[in-house]
Backbone as a ProteinNet text record, in pm:
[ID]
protein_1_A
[PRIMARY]
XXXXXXXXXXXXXXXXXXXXXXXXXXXXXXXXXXXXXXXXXXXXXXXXXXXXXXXXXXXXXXXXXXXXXXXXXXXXXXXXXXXXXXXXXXXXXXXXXXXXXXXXXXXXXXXXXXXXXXXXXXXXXXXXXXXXXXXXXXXXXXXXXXXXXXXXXXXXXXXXXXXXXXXXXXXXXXXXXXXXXXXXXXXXXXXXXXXXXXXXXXXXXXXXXXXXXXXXXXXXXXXXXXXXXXXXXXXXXXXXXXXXXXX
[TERTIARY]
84.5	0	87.8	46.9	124.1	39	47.8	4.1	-23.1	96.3	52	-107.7	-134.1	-283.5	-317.5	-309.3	-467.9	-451.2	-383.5	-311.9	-299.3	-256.2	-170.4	-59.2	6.5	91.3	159.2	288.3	299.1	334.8	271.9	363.3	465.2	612.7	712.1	730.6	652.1	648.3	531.5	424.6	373.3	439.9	376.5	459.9	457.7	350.5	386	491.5	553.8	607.2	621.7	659.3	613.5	558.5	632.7	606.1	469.4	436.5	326	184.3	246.4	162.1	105.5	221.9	201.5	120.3	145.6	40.3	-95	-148.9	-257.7	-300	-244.3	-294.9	-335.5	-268.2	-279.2	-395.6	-408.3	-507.6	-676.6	-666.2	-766.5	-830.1	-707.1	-719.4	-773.2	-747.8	-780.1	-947.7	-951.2	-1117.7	-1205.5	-1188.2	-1288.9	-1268.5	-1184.5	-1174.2	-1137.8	-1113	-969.8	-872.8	-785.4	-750.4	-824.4	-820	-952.9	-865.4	-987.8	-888.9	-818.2	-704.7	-630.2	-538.1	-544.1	-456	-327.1	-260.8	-89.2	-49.9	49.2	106.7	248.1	294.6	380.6	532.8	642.8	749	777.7	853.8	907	971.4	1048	1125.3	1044.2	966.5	877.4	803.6	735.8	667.4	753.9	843.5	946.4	1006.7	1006.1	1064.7	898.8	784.4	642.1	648.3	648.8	630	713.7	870.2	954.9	1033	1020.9	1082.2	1162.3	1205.1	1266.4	1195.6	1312.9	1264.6	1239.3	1279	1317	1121.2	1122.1	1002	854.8	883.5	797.1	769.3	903.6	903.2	815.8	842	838.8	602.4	583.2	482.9	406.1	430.4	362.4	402	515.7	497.2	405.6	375.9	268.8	115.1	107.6	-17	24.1	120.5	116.4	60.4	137.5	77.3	-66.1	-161.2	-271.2	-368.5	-279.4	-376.9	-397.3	-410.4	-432.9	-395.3	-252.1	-188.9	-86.1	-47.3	9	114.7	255.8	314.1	350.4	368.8	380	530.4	572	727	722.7	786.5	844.8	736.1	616.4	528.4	490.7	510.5	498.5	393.6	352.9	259.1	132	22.8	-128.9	-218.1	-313.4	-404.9	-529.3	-520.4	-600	-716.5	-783.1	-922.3	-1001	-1140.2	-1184.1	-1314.1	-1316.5	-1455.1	-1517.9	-1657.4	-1789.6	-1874.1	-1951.4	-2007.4	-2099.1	-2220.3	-2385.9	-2407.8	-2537	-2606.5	-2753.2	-2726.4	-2816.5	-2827.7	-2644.2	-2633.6	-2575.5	-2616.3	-2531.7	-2413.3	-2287.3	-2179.5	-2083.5	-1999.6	-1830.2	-1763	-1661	-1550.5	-1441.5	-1431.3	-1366	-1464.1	-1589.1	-1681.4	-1627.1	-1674.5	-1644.2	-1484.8	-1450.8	-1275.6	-1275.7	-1304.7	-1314.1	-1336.5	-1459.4	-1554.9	-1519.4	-1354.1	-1298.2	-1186.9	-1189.3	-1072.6	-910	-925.1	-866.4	-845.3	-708.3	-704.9	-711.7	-830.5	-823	-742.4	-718.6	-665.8	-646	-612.3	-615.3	-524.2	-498.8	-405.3	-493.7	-463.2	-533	-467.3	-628.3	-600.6	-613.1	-696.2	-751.1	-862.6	-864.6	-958.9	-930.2	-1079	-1088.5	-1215.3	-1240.5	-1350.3	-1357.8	-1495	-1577.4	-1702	-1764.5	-1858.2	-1903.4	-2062.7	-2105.1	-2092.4	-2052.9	-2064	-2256.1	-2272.3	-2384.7	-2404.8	-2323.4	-2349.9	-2370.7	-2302.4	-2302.3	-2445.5	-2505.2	-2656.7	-2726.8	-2736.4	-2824	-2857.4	-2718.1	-2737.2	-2808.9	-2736.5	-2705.5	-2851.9	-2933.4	-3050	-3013.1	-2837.4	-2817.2	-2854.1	-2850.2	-2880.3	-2700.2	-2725	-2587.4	-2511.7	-2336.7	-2289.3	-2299	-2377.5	-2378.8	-2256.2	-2158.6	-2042.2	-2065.9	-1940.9	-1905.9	-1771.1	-1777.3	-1645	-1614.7	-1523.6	-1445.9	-1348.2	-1403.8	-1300.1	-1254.1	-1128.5	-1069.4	-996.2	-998.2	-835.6	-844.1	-746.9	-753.6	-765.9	-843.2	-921.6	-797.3	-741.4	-640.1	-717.7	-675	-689.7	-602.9	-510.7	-389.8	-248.5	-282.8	-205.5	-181.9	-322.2	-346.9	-433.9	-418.3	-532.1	-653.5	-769.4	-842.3	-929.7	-971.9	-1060.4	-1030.6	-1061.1	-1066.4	-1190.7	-1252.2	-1356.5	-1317.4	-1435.7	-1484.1	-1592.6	-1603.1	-1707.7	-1744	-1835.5	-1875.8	-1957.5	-1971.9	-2027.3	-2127.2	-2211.1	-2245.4	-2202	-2103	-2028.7	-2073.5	-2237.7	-2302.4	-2328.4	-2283.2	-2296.7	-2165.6	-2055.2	-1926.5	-1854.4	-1752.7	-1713	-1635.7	-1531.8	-1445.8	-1356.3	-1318.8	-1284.8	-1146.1	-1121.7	-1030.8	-1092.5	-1207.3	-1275	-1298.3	-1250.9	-1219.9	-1081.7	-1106.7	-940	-939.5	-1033.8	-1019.9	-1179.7	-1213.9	-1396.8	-1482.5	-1530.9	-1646.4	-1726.5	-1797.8	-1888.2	-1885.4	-1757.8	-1773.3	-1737	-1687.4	-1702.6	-1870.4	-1911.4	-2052.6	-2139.5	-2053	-2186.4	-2143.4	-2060.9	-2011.6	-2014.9	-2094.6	-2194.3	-2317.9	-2370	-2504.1	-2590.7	-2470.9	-2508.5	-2504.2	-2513.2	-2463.3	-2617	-2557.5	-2677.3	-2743	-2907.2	-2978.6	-3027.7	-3055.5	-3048.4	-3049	-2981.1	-2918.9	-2981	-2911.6	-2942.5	-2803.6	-2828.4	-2711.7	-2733.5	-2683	-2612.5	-2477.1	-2488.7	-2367.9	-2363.4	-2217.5	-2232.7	-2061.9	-2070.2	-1916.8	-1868.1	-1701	-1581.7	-1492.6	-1438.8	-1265.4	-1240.2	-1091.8	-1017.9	-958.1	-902.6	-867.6	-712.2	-622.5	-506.6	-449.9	-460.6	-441.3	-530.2	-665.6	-689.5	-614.1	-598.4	-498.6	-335	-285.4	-178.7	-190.6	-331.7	-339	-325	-372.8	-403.2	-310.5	-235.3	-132.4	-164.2	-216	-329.8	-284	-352.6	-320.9	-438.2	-423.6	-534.7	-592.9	-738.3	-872.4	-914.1	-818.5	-879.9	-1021.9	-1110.7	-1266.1	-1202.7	-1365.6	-1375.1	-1574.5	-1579.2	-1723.8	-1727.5	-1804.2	-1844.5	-1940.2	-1956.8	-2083.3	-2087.9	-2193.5	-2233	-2343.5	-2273.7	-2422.6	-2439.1	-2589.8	-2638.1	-2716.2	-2629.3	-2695.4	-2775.8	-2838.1	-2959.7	-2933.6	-2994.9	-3004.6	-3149.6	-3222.7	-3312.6	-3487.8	-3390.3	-3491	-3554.1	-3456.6	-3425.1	-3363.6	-3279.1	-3189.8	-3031.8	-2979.8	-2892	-2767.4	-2687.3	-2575.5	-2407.7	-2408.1	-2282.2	-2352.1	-2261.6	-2255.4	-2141.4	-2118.8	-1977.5	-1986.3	-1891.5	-1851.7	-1715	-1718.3	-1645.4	-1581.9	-1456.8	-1435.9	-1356.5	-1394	-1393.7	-1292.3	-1213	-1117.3	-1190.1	-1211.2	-1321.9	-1235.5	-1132.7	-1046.5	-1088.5	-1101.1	-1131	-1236.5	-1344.6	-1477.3	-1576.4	-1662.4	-1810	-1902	-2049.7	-2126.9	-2234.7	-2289.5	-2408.4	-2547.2	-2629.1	-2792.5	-2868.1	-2924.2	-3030.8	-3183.1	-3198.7	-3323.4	-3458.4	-3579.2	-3763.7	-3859.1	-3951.1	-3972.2	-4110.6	-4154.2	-4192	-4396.4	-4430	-4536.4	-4656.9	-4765.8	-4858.8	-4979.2
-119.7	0	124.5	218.2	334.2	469.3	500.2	622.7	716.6	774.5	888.3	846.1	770	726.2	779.4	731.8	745.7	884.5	931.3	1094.8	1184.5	1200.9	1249.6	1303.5	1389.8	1446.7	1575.1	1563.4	1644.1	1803	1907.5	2025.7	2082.1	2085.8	2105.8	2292.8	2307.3	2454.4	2543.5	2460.6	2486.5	2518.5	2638.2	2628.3	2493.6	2434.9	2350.4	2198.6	2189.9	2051.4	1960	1859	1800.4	1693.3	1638.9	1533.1	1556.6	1643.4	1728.3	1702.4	1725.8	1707.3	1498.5	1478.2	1320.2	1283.4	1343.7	1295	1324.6	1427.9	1490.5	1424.1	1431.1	1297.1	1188.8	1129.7	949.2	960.3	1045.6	1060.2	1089.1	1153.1	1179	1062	1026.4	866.7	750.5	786.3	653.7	687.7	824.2	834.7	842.9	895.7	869.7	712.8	630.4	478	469.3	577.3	539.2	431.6	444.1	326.3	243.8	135.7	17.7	-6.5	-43.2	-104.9	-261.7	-291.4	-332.7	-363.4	-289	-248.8	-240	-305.4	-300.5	-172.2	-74.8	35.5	-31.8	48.5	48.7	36.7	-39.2	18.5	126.8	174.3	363.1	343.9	290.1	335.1	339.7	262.7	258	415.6	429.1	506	652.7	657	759.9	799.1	690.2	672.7	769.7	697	741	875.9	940.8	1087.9	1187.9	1104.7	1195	1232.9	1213.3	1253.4	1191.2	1191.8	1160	1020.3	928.5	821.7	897.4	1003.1	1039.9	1134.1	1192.7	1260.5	1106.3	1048.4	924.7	853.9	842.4	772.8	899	1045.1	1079.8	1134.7	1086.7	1062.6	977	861.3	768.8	734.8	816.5	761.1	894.4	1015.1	1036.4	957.7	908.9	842.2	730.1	658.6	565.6	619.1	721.4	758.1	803.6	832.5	863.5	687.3	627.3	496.1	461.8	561.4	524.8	399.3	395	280.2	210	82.6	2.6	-58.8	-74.7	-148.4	-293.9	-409.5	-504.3	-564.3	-627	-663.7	-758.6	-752.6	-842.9	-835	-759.8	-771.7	-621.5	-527.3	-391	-322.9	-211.3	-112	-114.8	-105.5	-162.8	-70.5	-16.3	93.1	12.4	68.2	12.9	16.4	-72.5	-91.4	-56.3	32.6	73.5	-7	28.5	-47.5	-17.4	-146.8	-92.7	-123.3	-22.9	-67.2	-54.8	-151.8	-179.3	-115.5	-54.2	60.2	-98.7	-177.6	-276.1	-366.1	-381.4	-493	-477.1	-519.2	-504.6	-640.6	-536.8	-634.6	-545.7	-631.3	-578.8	-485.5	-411.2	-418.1	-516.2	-609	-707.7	-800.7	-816.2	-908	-852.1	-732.1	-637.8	-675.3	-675.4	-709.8	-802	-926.3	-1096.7	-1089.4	-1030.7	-1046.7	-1024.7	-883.6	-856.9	-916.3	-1001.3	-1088.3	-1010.9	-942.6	-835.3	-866.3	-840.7	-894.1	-797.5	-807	-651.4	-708	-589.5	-589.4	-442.1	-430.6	-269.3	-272.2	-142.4	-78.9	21.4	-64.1	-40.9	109.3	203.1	352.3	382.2	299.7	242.5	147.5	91.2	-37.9	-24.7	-11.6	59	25.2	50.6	60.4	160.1	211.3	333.9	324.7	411.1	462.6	582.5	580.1	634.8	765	852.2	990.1	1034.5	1150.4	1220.9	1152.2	1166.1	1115.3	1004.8	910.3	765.4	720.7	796.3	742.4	764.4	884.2	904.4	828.5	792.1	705.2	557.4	562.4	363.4	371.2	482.5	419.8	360.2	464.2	390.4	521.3	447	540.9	622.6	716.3	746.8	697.8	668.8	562.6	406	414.3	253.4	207.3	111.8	86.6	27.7	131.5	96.6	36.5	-15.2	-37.8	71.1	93.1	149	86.3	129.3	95.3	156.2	234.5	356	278.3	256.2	207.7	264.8	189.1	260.4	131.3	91.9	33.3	-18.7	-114.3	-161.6	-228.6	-223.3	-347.2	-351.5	-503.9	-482.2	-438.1	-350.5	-269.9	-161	-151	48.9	72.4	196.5	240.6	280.9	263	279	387.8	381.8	416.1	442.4	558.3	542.7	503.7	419.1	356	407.4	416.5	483.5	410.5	291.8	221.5	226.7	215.6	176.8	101.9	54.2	-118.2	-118.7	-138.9	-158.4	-273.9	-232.7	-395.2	-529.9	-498.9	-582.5	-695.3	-635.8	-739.6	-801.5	-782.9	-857.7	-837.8	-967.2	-959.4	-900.8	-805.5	-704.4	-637.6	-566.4	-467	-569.5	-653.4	-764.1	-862.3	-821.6	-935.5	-927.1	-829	-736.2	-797.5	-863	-926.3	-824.3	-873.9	-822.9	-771.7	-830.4	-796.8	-790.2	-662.6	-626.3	-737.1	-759.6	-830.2	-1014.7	-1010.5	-1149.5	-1172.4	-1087.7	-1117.2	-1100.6	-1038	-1012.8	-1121.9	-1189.1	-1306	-1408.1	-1396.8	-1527.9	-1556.4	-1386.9	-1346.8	-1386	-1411.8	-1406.7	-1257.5	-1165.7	-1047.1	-963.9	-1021.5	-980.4	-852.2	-715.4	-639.6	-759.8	-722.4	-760.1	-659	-554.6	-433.9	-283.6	-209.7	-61	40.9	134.5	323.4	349.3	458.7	450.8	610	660.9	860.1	858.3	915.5	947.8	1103.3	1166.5	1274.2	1287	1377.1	1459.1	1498	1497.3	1520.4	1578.3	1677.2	1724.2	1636.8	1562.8	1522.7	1615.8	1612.1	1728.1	1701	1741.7	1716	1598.8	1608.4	1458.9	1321.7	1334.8	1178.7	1188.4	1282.6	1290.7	1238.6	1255.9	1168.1	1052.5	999.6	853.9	779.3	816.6	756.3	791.5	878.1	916.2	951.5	1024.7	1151	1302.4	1356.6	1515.4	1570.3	1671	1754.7	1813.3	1771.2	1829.7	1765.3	1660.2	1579.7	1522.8	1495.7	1478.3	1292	1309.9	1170	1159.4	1039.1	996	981.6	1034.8	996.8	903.5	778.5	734.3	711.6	687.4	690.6	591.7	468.8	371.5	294.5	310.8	241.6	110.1	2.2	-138	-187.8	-270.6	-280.7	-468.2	-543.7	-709.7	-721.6	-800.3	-875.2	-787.6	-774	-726.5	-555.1	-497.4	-339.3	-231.1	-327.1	-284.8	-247.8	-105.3	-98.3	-178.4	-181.4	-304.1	-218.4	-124.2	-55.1	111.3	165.3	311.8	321.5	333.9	284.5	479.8	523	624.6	610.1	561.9	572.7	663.3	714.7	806.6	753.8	754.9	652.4	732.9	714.2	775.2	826.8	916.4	950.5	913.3	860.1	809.7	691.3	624.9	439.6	388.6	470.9	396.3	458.2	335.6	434.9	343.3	450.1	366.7	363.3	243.7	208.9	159.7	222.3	216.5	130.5	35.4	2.5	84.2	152.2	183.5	176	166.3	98.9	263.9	236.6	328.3	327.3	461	415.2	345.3	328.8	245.3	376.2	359.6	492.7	422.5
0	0	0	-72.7	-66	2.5	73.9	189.6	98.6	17.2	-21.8	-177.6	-196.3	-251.8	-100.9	-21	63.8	118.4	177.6	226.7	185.4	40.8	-66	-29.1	-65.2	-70.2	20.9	94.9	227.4	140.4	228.3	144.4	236.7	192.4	248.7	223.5	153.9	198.3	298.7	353.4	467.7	612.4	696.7	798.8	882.8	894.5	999.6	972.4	1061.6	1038.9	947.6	848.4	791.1	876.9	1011.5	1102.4	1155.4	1188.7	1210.5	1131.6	993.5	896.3	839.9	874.9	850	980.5	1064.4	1140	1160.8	1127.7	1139.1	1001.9	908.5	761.9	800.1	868.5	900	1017.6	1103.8	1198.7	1118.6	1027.1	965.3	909.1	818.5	753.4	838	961.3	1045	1085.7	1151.6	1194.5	1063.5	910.1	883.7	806.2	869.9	819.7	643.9	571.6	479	490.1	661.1	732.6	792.6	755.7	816.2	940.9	1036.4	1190	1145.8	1191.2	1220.5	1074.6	1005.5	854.2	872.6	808.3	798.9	742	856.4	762.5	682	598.2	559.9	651.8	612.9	687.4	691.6	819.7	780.7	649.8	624.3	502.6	339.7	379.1	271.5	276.8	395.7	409.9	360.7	383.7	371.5	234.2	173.1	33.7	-40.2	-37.8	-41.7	-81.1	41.1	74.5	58.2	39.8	-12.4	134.2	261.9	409.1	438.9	536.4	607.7	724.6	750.8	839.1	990.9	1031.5	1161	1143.1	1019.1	999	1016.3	991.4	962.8	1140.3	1160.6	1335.6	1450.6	1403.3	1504.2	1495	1379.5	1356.2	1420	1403.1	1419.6	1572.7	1632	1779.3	1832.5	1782.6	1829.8	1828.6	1697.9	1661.8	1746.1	1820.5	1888.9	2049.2	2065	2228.2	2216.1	2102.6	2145.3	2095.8	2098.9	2121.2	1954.2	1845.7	1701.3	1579.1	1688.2	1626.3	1730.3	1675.6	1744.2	1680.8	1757.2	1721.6	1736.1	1731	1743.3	1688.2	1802.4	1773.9	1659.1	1562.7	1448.2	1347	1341.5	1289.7	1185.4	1274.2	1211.3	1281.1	1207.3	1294.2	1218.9	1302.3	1274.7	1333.8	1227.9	1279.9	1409	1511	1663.7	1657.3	1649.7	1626.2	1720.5	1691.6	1784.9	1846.5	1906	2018.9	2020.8	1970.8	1940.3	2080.3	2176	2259.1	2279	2281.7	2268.5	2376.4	2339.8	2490	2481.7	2432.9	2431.6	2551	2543.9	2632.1	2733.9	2864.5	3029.5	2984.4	3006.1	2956.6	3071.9	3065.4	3159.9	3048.2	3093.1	3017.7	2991.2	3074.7	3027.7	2942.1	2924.9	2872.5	2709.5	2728.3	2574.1	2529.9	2588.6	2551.9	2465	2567	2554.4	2394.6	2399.9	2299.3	2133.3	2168.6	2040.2	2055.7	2095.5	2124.5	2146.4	2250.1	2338.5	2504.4	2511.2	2648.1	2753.9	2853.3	2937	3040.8	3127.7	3260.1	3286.8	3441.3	3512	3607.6	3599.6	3712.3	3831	3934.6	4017.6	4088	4117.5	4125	4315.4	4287.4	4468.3	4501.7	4555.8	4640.1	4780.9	4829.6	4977.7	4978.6	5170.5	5202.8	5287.1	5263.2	5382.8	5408.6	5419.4	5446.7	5301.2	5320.4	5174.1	5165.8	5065.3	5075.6	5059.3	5055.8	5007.3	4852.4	4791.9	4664.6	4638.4	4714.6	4694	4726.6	4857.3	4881.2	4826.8	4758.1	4660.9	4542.1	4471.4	4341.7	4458.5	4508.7	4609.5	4659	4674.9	4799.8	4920.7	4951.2	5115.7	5186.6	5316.6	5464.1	5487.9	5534.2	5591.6	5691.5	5678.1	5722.1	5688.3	5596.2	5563.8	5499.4	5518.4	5419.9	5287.5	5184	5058.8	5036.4	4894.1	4878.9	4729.6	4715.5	4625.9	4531.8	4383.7	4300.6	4197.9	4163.5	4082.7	4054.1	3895.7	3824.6	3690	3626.3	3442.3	3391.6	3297.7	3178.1	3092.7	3076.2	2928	2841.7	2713	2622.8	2580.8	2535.6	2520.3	2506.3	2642.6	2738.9	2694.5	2630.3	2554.2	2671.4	2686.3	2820	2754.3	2786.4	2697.2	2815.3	2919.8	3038.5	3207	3216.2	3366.5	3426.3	3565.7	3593.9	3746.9	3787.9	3883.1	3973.6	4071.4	4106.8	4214.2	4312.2	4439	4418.2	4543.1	4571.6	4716.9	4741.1	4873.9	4892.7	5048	5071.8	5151	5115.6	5138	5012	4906.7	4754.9	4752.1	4820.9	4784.2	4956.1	4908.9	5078.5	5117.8	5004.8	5096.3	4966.3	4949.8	4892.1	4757.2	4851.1	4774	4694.2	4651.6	4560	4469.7	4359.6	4307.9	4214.4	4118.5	4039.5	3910.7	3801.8	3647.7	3647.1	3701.2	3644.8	3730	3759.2	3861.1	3865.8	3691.7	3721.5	3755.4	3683.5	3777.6	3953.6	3973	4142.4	4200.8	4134.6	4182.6	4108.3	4044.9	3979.6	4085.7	4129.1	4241.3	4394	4415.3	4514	4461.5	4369.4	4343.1	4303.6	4241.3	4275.6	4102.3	4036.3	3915	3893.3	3817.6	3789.8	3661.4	3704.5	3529.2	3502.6	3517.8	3501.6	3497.6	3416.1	3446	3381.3	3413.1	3403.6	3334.5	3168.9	3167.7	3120.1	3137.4	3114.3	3055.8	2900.7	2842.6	2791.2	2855	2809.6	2758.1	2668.1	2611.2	2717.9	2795.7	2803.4	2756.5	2806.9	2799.5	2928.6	2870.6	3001	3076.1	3217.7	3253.6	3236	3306.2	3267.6	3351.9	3490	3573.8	3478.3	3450.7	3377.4	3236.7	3196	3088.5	3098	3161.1	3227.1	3264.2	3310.5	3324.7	3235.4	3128.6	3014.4	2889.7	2926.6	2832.9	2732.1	2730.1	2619.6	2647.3	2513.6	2551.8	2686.8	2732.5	2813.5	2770.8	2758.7	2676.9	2573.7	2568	2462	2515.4	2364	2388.9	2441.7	2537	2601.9	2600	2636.2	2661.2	2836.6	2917	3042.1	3023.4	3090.6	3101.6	3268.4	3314.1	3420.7	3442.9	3514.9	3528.8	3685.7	3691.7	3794.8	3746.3	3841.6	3823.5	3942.1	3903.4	3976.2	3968.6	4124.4	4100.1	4110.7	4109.3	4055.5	4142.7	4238.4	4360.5	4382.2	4240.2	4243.5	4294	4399.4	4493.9	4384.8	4403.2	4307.8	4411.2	4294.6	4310.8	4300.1	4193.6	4184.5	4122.5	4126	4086.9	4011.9	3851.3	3796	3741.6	3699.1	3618.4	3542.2	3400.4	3333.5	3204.3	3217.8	3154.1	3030.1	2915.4	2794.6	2656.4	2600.1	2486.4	2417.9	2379	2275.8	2107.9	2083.5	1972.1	1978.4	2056.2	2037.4	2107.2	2099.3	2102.4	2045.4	1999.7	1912.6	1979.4	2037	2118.1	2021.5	2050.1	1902.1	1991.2	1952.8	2010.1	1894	1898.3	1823.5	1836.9	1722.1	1751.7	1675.8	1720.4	1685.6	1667.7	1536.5	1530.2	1658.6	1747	1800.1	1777.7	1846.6	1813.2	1826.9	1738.5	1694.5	1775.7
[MASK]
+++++++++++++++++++++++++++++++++++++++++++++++++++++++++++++++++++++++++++++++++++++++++++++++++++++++++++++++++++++++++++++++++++++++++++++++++++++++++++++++++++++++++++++++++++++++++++++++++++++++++++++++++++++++++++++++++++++++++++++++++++++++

């Protein structure tokens, strides 16, 4: 494949950068899917020969497009546009379920796991009394050790037995309580990151993100967690099925 077909052509008499410019090309290329997810780029040198640049112009490209999650490299293999994640407002799923599912391996870095007592806020979403104990769970979201999310959870620690029960997946510790949500409340709104979750995730500050915000509920209507997740707005698209409604 040759880039400059899909990109065209860099102008070296523009002020900005040419590195600059190859990247803001290939970024374009990738969101409106010109680049299909998981597409073989070119080698640098190829790529370089292409466009007429430099290899140092080409590397220092694509390791930006690497730190914002766009692309990936893979040892012995080459660099591959990062496929993004499609996530059903249909279905009560994990983030690791969703992972599994694109055959993606999650795991997290844990931000904190604790227990207290509920804030004002927590009772409100939770339907607890004040003083009743929670548990807490803050980490960052991977898929194949791209950060994809920060997650934000409480628990009444009456659904799980202690703040350590808690491995890869909310929801399976709570299915092994007997506690799994069947179902939720979900609120999505637009994001700027601020600059601390921007550092988590190794993103710029202000880059757009998705908040979602969900309350799960078990069988009885009693809510189960209070999650708030703060989502890449580069590598995920959330998809609604929708019925016209009935006359």
């Amino acid at each position: 494949m040759e880039l400059s077909r899909v990109i065209g052509a860099l102008d070296d008499q523009a002020p900005a950068p040419l590195y600059q410019q190859l990247h803001r090309a290939l970024r374009e290329a990738i969101e409106d899917r010109r680049l299909g997810d998981d597409s073989a780029l070119p080698p640098e040198r190829d790529i370089a020969t292409d466009l007429g640049v430099s290899r140092i112009t080409v590397r220092k490209a694509l390791d930006a497009l690497v730190g914002e999650g766009l692309v990936r490299r893979r040892h012995g293999a080459g660099t591959f546009v990062a496929a993004r994640v499609e996530k059903s407002f249909s279905m009560l799923s994990s983030f690791s379920e969703d992972m599994e599912s694109r055959g993606r391996t999650a795991r997290s870095t844990w931000l904190r796991r604790s227990a207290g007592t509920v804030t004002p806020e927590e009772a409100m979403v939770l339907g607890l009394s004040p003083g009743s104990p929670v548990l807490r769970f803050h980490r960052i979201r991977y898929a194949d050790d791209v950060p994809m999310a920060l997650e934000y959870t409480s628990v009444p620690s009456r659904y799980l037995g202690s703040e350590l029960a808690v491995d890869t997946s909310l929801y399976a510790a709570l299915e092994k309580t007997g506690n799994r949500p069947v179902r939720a409340l979900q609120r999505l709104r637009a994001v700027l990151f601020t600059a601390g979750q921007a550092d988590l995730l190794g993103i710029e500050a202000k880059a757009p993100g998705l908040l979602i915000e969900r309350r799960g509920f078990v069988a009885d209507g009693q809510a189960v967690e209070f999650t708030q997740s703060f989502y890449r707005g580069d590598s995920y698209d959330f998809v609604a099925e929708l019925q016209m409604a009935s006359r």
